[in-house]
Z-matrix of the N, CA and C atoms (Angstrom, degrees):
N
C 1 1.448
C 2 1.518 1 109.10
N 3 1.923 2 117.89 1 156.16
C 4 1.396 3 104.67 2 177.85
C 5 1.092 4 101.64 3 -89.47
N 6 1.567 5 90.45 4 153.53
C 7 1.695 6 98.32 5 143.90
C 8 1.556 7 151.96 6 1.01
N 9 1.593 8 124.71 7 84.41
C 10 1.413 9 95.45 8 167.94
C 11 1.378 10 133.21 9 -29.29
N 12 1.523 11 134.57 10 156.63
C 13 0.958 12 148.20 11 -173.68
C 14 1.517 13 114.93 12 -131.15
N 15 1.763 14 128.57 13 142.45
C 16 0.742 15 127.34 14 163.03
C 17 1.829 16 110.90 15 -73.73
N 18 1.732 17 118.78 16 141.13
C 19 1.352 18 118.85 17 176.60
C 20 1.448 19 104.32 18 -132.49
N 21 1.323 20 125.59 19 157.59
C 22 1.252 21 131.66 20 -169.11
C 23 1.643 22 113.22 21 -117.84
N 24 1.062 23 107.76 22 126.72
C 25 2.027 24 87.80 23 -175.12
C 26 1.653 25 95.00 24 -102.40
N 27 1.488 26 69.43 25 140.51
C 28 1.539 27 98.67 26 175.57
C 29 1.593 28 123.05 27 -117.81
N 30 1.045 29 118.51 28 6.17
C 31 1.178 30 130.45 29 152.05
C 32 1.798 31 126.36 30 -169.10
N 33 1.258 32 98.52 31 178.60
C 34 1.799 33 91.13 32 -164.78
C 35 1.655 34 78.91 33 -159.03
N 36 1.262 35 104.82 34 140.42
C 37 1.643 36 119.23 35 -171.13
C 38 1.953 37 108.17 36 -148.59
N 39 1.104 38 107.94 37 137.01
C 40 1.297 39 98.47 38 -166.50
C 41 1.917 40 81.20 39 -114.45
N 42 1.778 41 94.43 40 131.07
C 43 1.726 42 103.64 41 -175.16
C 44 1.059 43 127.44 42 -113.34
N 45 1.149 44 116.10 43 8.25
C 46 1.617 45 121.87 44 -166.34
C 47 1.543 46 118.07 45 97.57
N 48 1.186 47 120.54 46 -170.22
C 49 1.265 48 141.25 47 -166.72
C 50 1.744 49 118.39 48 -109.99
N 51 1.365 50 113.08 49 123.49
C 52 1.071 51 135.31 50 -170.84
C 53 1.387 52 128.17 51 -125.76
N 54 1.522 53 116.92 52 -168.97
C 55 1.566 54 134.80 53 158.84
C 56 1.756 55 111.21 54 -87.72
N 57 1.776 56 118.67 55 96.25
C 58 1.007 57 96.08 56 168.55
C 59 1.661 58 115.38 57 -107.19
N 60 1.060 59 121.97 58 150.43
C 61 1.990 60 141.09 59 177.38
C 62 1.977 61 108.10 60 -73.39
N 63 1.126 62 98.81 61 101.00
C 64 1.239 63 103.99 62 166.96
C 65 1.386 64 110.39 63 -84.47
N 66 1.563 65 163.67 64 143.85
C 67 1.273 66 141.01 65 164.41
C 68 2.083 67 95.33 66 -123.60
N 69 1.231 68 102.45 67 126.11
C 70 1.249 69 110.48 68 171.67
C 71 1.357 70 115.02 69 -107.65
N 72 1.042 71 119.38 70 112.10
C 73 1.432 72 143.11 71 177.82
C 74 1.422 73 114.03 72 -71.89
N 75 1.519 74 116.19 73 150.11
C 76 1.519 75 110.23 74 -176.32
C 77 1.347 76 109.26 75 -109.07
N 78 1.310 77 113.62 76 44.81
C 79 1.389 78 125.87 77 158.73
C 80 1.438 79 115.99 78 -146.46
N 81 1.654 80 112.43 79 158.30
C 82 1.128 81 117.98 80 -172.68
C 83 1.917 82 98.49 81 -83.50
N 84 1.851 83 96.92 82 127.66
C 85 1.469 84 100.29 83 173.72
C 86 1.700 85 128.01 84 -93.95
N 87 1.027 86 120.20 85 140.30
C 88 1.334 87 104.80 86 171.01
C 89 1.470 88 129.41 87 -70.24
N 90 1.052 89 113.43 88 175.72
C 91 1.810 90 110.95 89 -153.24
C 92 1.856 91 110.61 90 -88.62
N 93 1.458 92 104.37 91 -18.21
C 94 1.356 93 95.25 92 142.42
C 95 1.664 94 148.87 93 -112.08
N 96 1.468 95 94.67 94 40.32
C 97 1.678 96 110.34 95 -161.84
C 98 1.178 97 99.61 96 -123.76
N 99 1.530 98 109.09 97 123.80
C 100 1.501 99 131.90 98 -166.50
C 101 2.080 100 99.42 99 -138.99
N 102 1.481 101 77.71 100 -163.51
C 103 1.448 102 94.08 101 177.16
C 104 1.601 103 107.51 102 -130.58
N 105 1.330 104 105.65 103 160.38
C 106 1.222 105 100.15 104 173.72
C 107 1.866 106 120.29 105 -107.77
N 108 1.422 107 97.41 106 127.85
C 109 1.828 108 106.78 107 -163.38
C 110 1.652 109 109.08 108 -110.69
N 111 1.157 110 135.49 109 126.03
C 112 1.274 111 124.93 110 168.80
C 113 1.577 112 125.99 111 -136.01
N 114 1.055 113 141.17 112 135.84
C 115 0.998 114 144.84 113 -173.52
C 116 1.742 115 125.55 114 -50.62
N 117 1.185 116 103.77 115 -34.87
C 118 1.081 117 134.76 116 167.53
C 119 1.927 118 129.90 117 -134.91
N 120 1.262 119 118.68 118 163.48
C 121 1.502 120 114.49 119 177.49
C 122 1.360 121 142.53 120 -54.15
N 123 1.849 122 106.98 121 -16.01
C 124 0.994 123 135.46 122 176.70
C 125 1.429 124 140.68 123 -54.57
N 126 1.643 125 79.21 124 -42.22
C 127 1.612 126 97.15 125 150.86
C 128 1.463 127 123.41 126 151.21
N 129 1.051 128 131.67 127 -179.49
C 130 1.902 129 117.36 128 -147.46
C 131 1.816 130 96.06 129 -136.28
N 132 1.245 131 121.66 130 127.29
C 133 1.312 132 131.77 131 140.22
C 134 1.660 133 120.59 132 -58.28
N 135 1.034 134 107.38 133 139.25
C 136 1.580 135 114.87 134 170.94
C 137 1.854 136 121.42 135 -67.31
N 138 0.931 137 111.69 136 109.06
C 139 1.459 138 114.94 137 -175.40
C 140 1.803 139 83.70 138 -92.95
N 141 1.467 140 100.13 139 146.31
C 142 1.248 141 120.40 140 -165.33
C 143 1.637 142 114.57 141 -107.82
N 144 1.547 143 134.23 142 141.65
C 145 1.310 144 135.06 143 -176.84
C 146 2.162 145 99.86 144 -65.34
N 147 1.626 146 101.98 145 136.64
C 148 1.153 147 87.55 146 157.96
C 149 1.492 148 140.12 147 -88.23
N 150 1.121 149 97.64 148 82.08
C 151 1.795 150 104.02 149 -160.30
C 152 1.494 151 93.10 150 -102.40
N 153 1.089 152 138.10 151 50.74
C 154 1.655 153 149.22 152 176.93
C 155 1.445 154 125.23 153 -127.12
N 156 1.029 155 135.34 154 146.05
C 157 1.356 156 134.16 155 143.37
C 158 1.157 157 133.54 156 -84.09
N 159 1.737 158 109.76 157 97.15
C 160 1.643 159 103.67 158 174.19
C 161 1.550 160 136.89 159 -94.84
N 162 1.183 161 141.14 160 -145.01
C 163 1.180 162 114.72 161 -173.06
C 164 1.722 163 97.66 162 -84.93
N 165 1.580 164 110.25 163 -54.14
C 166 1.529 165 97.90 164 -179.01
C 167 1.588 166 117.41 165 -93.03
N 168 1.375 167 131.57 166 27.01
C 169 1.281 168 124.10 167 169.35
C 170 1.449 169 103.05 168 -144.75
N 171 1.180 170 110.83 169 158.86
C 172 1.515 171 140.55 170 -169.49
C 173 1.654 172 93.55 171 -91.61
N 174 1.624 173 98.07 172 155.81
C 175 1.760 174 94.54 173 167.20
C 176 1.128 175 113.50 174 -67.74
N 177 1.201 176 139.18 175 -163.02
C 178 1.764 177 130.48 176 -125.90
C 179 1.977 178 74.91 177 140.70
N 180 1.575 179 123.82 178 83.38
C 181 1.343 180 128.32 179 162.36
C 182 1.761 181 116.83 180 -61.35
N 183 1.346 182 94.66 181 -64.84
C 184 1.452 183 98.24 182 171.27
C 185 1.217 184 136.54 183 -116.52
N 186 1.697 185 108.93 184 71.79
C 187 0.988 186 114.01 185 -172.70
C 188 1.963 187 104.01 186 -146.06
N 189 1.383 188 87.04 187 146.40
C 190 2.367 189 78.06 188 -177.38
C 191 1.437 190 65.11 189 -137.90
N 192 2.071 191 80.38 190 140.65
C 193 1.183 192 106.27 191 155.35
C 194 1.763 193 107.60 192 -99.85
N 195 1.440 194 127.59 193 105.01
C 196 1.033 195 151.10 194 -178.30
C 197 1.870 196 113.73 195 -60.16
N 198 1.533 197 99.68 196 -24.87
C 199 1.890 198 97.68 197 -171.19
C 200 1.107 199 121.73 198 93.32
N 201 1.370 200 140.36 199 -155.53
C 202 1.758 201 158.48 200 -160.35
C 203 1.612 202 83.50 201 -68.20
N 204 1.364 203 85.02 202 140.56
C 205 1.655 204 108.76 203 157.16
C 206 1.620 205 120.11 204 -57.60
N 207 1.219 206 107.44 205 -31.08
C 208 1.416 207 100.44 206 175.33
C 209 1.222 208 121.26 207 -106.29
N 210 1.288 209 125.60 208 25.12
C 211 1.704 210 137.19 209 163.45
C 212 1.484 211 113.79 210 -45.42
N 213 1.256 212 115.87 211 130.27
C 214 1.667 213 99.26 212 150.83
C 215 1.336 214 137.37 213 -70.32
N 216 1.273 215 142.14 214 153.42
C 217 1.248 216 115.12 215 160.30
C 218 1.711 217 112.11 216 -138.52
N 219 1.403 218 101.24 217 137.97
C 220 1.687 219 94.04 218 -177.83
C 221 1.310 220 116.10 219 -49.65
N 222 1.355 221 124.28 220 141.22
C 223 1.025 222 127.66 221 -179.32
C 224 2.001 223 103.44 222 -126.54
N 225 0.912 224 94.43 223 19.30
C 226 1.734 225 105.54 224 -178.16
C 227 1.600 226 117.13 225 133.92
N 228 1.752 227 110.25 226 -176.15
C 229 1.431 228 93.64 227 -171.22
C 230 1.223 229 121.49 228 -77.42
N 231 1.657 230 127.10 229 126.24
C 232 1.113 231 125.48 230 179.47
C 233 1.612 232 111.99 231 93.52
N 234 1.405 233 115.66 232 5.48
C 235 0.994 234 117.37 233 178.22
C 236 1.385 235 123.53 234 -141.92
N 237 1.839 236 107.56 235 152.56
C 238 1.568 237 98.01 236 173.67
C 239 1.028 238 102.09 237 -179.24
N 240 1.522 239 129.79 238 144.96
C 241 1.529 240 162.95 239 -173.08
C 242 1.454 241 110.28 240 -95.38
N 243 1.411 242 103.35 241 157.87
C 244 1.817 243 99.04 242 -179.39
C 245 1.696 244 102.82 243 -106.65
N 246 1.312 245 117.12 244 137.59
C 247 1.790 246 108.98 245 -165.40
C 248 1.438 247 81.42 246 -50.18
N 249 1.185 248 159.39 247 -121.33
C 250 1.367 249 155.38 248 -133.80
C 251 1.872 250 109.78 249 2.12
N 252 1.387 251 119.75 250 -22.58
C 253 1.116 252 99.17 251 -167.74
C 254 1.644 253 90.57 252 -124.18
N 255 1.016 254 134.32 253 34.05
C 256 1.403 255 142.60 254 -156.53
C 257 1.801 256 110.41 255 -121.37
N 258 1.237 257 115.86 256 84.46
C 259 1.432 258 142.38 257 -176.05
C 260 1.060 259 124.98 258 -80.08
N 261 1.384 260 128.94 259 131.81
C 262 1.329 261 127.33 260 165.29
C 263 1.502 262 131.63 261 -31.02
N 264 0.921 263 130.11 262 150.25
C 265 1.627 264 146.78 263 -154.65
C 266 1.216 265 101.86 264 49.25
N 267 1.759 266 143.73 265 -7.61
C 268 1.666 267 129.79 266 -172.46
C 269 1.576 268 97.82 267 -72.49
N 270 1.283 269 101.26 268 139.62
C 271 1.691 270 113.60 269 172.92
C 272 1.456 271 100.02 270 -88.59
N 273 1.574 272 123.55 271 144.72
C 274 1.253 273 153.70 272 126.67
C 275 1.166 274 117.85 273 -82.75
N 276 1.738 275 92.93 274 167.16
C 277 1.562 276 113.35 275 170.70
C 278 0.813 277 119.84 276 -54.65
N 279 1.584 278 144.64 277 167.15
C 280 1.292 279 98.91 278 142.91
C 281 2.199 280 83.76 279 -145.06
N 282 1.425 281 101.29 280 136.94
C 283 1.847 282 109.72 281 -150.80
C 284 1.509 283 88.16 282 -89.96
N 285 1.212 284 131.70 283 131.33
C 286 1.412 285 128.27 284 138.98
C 287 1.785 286 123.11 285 -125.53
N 288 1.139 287 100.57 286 102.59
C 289 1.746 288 119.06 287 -141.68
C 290 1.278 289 132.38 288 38.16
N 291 1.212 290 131.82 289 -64.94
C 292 1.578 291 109.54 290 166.31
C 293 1.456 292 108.76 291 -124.43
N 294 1.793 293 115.57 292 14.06
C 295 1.179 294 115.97 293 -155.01
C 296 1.750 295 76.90 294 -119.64
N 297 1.878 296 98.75 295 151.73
C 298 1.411 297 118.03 296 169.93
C 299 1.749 298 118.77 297 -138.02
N 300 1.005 299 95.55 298 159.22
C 301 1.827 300 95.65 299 167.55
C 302 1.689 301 104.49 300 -155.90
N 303 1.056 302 121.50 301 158.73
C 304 1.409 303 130.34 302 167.74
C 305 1.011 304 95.32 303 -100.53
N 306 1.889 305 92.84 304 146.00
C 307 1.731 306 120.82 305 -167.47
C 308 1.779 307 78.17 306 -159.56
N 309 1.799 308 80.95 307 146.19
C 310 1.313 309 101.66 308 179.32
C 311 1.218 310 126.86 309 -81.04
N 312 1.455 311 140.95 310 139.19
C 313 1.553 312 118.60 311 164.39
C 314 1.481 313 131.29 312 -97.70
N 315 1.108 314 98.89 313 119.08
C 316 1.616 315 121.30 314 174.70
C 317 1.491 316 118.59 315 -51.00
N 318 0.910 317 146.43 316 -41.46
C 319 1.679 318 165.49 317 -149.41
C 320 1.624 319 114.33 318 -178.35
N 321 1.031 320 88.72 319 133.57
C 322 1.707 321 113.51 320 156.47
C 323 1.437 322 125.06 321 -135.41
N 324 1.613 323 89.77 322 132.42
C 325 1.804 324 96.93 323 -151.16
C 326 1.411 325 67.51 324 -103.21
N 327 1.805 326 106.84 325 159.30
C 328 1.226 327 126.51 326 154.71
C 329 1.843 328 114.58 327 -137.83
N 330 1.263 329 117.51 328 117.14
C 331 1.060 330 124.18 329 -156.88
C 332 1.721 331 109.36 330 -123.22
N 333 0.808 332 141.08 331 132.82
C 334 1.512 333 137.71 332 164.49
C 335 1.936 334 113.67 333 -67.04
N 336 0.921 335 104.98 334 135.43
C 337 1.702 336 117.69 335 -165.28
C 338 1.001 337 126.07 336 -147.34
N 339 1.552 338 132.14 337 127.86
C 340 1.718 339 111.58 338 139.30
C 341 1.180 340 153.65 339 -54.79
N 342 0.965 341 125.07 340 142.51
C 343 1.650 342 131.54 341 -127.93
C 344 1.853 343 93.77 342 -128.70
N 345 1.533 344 115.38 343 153.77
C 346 1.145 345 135.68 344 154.90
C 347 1.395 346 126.72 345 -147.31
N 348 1.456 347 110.89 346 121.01
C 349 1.290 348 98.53 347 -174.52
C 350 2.125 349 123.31 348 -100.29
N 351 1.327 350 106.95 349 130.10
C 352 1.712 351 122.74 350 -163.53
C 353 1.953 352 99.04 351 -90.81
N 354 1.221 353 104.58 352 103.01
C 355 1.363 354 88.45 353 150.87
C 356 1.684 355 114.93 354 -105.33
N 357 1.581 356 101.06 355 -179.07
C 358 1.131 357 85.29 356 -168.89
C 359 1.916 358 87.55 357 -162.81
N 360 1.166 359 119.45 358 138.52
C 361 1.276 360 154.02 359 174.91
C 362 1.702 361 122.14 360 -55.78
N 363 1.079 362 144.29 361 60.28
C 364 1.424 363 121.53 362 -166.92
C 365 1.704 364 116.08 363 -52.76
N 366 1.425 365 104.31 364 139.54
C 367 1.438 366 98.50 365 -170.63
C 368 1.934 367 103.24 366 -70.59
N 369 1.178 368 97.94 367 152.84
C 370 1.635 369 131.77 368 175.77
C 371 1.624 370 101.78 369 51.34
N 372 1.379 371 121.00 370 20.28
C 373 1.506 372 112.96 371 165.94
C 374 2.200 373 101.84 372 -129.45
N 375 1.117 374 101.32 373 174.87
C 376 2.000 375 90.96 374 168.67
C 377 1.862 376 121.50 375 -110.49
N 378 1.559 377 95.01 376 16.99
C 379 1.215 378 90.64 377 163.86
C 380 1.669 379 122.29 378 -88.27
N 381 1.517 380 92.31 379 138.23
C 382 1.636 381 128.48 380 -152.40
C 383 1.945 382 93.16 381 -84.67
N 384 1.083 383 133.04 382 153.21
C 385 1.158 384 149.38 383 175.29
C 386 1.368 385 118.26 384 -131.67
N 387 1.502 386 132.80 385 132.45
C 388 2.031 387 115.06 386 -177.89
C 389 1.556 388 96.65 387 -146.57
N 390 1.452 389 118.70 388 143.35
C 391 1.183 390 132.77 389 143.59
C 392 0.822 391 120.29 390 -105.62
N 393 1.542 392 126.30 391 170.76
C 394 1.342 393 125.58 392 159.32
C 395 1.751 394 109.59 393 -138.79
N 396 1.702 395 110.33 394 110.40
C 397 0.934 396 119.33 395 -164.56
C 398 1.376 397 106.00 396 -121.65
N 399 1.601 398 103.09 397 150.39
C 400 1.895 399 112.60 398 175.60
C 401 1.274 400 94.20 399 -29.55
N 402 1.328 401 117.09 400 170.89
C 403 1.408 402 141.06 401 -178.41
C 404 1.882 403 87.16 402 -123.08
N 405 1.614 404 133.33 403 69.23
C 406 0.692 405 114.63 404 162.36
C 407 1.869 406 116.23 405 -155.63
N 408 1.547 407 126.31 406 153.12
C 409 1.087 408 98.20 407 -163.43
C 410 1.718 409 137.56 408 -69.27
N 411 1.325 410 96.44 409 8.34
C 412 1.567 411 105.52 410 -165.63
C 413 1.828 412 102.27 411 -84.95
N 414 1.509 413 122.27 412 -13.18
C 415 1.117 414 126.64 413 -172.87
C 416 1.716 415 112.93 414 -88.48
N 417 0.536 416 126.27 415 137.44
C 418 1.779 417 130.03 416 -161.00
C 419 1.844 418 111.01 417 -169.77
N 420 1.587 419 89.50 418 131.90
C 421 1.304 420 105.00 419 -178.57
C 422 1.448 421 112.85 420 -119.56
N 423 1.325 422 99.14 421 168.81
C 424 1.669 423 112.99 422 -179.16
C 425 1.528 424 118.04 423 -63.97
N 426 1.391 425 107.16 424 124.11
C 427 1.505 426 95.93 425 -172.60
C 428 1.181 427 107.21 426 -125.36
N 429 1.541 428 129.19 427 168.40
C 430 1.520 429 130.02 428 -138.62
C 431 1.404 430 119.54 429 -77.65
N 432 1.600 431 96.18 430 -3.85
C 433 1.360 432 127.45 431 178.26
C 434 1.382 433 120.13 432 -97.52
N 435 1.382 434 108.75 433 23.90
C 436 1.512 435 107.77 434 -156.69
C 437 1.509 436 134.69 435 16.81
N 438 1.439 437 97.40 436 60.52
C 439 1.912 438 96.80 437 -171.40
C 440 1.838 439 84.71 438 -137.49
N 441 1.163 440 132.91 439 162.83
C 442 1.174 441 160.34 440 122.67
C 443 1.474 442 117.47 441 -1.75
N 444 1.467 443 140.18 442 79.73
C 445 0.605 444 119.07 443 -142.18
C 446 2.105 445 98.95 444 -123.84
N 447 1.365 446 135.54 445 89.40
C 448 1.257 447 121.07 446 -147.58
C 449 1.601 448 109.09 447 -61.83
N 450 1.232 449 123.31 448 150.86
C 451 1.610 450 128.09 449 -171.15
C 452 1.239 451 118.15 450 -58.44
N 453 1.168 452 97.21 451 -28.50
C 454 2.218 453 118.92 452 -145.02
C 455 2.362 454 77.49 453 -91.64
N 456 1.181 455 123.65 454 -53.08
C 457 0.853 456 126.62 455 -178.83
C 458 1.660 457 128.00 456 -59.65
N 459 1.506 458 107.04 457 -19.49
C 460 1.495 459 121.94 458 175.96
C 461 2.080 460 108.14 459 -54.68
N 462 1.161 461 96.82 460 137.87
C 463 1.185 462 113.53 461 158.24
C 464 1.706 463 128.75 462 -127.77
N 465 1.072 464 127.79 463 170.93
C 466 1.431 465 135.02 464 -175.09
C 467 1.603 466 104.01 465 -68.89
N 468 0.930 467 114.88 466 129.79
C 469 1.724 468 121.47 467 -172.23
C 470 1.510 469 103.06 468 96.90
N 471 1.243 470 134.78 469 -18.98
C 472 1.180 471 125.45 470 -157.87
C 473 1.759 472 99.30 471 -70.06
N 474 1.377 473 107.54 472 156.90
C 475 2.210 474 102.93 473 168.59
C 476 1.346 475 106.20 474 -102.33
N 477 1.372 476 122.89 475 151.71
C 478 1.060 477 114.81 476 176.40
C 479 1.983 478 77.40 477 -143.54
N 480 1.425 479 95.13 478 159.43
C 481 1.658 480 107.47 479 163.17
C 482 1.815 481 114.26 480 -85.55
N 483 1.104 482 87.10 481 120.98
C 484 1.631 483 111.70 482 159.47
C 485 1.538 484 130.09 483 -102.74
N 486 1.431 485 108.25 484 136.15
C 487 1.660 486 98.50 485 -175.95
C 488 2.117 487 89.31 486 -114.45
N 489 1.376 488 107.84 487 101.19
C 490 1.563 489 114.30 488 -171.70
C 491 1.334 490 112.02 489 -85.21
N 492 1.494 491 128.71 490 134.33
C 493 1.406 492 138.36 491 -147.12
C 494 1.336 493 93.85 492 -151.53
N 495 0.917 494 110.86 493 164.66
C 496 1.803 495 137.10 494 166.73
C 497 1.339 496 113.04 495 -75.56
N 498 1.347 497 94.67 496 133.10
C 499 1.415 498 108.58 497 161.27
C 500 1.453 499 130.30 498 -80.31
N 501 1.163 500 130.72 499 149.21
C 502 1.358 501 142.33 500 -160.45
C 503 1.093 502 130.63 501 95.33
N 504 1.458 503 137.90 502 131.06
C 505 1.877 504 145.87 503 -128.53
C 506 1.305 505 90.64 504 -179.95
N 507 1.509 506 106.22 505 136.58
C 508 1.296 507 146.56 506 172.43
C 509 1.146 508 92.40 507 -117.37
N 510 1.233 509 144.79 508 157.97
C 511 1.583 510 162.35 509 151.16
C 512 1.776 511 89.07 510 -2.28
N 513 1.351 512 117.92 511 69.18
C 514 1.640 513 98.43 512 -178.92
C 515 1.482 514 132.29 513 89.78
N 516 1.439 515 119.07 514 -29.94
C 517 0.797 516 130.57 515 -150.42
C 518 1.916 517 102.58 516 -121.21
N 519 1.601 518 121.49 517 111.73
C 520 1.424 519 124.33 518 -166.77
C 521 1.485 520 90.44 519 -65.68
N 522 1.822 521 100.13 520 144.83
C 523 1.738 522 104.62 521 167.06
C 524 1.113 523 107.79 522 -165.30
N 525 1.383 524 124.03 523 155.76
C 526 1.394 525 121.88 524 -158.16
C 527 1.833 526 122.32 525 -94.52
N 528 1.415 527 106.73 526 106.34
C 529 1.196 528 107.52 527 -174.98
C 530 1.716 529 117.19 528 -141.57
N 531 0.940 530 107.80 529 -172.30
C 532 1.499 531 99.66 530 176.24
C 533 1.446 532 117.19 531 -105.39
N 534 1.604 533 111.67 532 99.85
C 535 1.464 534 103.08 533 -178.10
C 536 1.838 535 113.67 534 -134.29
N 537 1.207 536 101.72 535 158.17
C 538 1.212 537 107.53 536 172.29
C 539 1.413 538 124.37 537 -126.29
N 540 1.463 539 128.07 538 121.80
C 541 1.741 540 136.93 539 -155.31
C 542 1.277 541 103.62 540 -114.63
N 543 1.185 542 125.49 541 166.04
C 544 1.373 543 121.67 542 175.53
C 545 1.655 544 115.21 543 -154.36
């Protein structure tokens, strides 16, 4: 797999209210080990375990809040599912800096939410990167600093790590065509 990447956000948009994917894992995660979610094929930010205490939520060890129902998320190399189709007992990745293991998931919460959507810039090229994550403080992504970085707190200039991929999906499956995502 490549390289993380440094990405730059360049914008942050607050969108309304949605379906967001909690996935609770049946192991305890560490506080910088997430999954990786992206809006498109291009490529995925690290959504982070809530293993924190924020002001209005309790830690939550094994549990990622993943974002929009229709996120992708890697599910291995060259591959990836949209949380919408993401079931109990299926194992994920699960990234803690360049290191991974599959862990199973126990539950999937589905909750209605406010939503914000992050794009984000890869540094020294112009491919664009987007999530769309709760609008809330317990959700936190990887930031260029490898620390925890909460969403609701992101601003424009801020770095966050990106792992940048190709676009184009077959049922999951990367393939070479001509597409354009947004």
């Amino acid at each position: 797999m490549e390289p993380f990447e440094l990405a730059r956000v360049i914008e942050i948009t607050s969108i309304g209210e949605g379906t967001r994917v909690c996935l609770d894992l049946i192991d305890e995660l560490d506080p910088l080990e997430g999954v990786l979610i992206g809006n498109t094929g291009n490529g995925y930010l690290v959504a982070l375990s809530e293993n924190r205490s924020t002001d209005t939520y309790p830690p939550r060890p094994f549990r990622v809040n993943a974002g929009a129902y229709h996120h992708y998320i890697s599910v291995g190399e060259d591959k990836t599912q949209y949380l919408a189709e993401i079931k109990p007992g299926m194992q994920v990745p699960l990234w803690n800096r360049t290191k991974t293991r599959l862990l199973s998931v126990g539950r999937v919460k589905l909750e209605r939410r406010p939503f914000i959507r992050i794009v984000c810039q890869v540094k020294d090229t112009d491919k664009q990167i987007s999530v769309t994550v709760q609008e809330a403080d317990s959700v936190h992504l990887l930031a260029g600093d490898q620390t925890a970085k909460p969403a609701i707190d992101l601003v424009v200039g801020d770095e966050l790590l990106c792992y940048p991929d190709q676009a184009g999906r077959h049922l999951g499956e990367k393939i070479e065509e001509e597409i354009t995502e947004l």
